[in-house]
N, C-alpha and C positions, 0 to 999 in steps of 0.2 A: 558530531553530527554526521548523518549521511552526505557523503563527498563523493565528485567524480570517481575517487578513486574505491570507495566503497563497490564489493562484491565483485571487483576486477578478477579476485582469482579465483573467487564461488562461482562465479558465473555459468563457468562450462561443466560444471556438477551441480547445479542449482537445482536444475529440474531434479535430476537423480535421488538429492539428500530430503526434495520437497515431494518426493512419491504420498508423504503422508497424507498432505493436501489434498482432500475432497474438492476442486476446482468446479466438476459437474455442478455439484452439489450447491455449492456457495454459488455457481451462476445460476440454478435453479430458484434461490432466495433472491438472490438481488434483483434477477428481471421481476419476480413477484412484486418486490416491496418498487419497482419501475412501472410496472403498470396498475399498480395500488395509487403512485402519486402521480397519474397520467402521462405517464412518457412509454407509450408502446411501440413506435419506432422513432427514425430521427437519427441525429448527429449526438454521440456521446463521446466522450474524453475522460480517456485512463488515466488517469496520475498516480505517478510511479508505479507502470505498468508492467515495471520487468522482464523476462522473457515472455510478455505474452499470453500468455495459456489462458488466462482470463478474458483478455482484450479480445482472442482469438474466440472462445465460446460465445461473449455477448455480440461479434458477428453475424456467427453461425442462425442467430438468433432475431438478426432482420434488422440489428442497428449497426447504420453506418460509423465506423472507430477509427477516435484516433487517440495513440498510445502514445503517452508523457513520460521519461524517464531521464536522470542526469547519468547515468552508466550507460555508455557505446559497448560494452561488452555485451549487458543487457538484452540491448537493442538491436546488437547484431544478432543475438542467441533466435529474438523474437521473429526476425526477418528473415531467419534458416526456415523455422516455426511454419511461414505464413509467405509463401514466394508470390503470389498475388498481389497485385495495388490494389487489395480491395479496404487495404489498414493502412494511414499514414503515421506514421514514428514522429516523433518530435525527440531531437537531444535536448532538453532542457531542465534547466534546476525548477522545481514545481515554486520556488517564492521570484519566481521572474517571467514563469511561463507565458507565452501568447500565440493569440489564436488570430486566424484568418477573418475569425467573425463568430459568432455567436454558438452557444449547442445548447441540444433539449436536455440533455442532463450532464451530469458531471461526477465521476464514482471513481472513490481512492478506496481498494481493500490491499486488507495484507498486512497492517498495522502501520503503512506511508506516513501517516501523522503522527506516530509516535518518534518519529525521524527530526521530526522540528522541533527544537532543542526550544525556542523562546518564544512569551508569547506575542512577540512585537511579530516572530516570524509567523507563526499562526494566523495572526491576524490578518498581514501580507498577502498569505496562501488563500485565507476566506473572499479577502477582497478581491482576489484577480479572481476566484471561481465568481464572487457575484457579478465581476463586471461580463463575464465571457457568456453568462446563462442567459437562455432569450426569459424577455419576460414570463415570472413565475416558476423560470425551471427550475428544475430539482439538484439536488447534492444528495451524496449517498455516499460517505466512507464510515469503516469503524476503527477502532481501538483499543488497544489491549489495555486492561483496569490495570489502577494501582494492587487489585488484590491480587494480579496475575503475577505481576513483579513480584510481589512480596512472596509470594506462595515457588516463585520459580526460586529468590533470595540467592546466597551466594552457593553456587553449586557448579558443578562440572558435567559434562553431556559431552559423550565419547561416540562414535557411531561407523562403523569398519565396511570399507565394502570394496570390490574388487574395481570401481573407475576411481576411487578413492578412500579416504578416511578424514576426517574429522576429531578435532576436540574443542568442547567449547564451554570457556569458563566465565563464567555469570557474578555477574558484581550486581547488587541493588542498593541504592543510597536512597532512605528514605527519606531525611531531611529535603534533601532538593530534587525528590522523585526523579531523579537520574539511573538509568538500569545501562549497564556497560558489559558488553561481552569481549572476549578476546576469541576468535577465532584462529585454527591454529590448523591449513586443511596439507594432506599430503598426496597428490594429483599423479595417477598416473600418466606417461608418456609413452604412448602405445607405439612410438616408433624407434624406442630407446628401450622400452619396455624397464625405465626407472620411477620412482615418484620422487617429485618437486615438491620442496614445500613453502607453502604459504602463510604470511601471518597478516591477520586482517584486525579491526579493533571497527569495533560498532558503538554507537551510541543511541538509546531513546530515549523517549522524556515520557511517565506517565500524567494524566492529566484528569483530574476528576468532572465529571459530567458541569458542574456548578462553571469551570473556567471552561471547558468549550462551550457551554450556553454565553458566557462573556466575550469570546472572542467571534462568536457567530454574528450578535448583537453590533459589536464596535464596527464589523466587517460590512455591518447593512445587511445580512442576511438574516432571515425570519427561521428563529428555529421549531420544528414540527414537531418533530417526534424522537426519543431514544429508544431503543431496545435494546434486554438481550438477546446474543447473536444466534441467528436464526432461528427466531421467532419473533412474534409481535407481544412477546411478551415486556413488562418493565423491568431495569436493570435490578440483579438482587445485588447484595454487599459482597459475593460470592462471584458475581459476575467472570466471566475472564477477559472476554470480547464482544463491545458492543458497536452497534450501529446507528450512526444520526443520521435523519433526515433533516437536512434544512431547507430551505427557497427563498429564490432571489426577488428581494422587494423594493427593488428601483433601483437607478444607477447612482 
């Protein structure tokens, strides 16, 4: 499972290896499918919000943020990011999280949920998002399908670049939809002008659409709607990443 200590030495290449990441892009969906289920501005809450760059666009964007993460390297990255109190950070593990008081929505992207390994812990995560939503607010994360796992399967991903390098090898167990990566990063020290290396081990869980409608249920939250990812289209078997809406139907 994702640990404090996860992405401690990705951290300071995070951004750099995540260049891929269309971030505009997925903020341009998520405020859509936000003001689709009426939260056009308001108090929203990142869970496991990373270095930011998200938390920081849905800002930009006229909602006031506040970003959940269990990584302090993270969070330090985020708050380099964003030197303004206009974002409040929270260091916390998302199945313990707590809020001051309530928000109009609540949005985990980036595959955050495939992080929670069980689904007693899933559950946990749903019920503090419904306790913390003001009445009828929204939920908004996705996750990566079983067919993404399968389709990534046991492989390697090597990727070279002058603030660092990478390799990263890929385990999928399909028996207990467990996907394990070994991350393997080599950092440079631009003031030794050496690279350090780091060895990291990640863990997800994939989850088919049928048990997060069961854990949204157990949690008291009202499930809405699935899609695949970016669009309002219905998930296909092909799927890679999709997006739930749920909302919160009492405390």
């Amino acid at each position: 499972m994702m640990t404090s200590e996860s992405y401690t030495s990705f951290a300071s290449v995070y951004d750099v290896f995540m260049d891929n990441v269309p971030y505009e892009e997925w903020c341009e969906y998520l405020v859509g499918l936000l003001h689709t289920y009426g939260c056009e501005e308001g108090l929203v809450a990142d869970l496991g919000c990373g270095t930011g760059k998200l938390t920081s666009l849905l800002s930009s964007k006229g909602y006031d943020m506040i970003g959940i993460d269990n990584s302090w390297d993270m969070l330090d990255i985020a708050k380099e990011h964003n030197k303004s109190d206009e974002i409040l950070y929270l260091l916390q593990d998302m199945r313990e999280f707590e809020l001051y008081g309530t928000v109009k929505a609540v949005v985990s992207i980036c595959d955050s949920m495939n992080y929670i390994l069980e689904e007693e812990d899933l559950i946990q995560v749903f019920r503090l998002v419904n306790n913390y939503l003001d009445p009828k607010g929204i939920f908004i994360f996705d996750c990566n399908t079983i067919s993404k796992y399968m389709e990534i399967g046991d492989s390697v991903i090597a990727e070279n670049r002058d603030e660092g390098s990478f390799i990263w090898e890929n385990e999928y167990n399909e028996d207990d939809q467990l996907n394990i990566y070994d991350l393997t990063l080599f950092i440079k020290d631009k003031k030794q002008d050496v690279y350090h290396k780091y060895q990291e081990t990640h863990y997800q869980r994939a989850y088919t659409i049928e048990q997060i409608k069961y854990c949204l249920d157990v949690a008291g939250l009202e499930f809405v709607a699935v899609y695949d990812a970016f669009t309002t289209n219905p998930p296909t078997k092909d799927s890679e990443r999709i997006y739930f809406i749920a909302r919160e139907r009492g405390k």
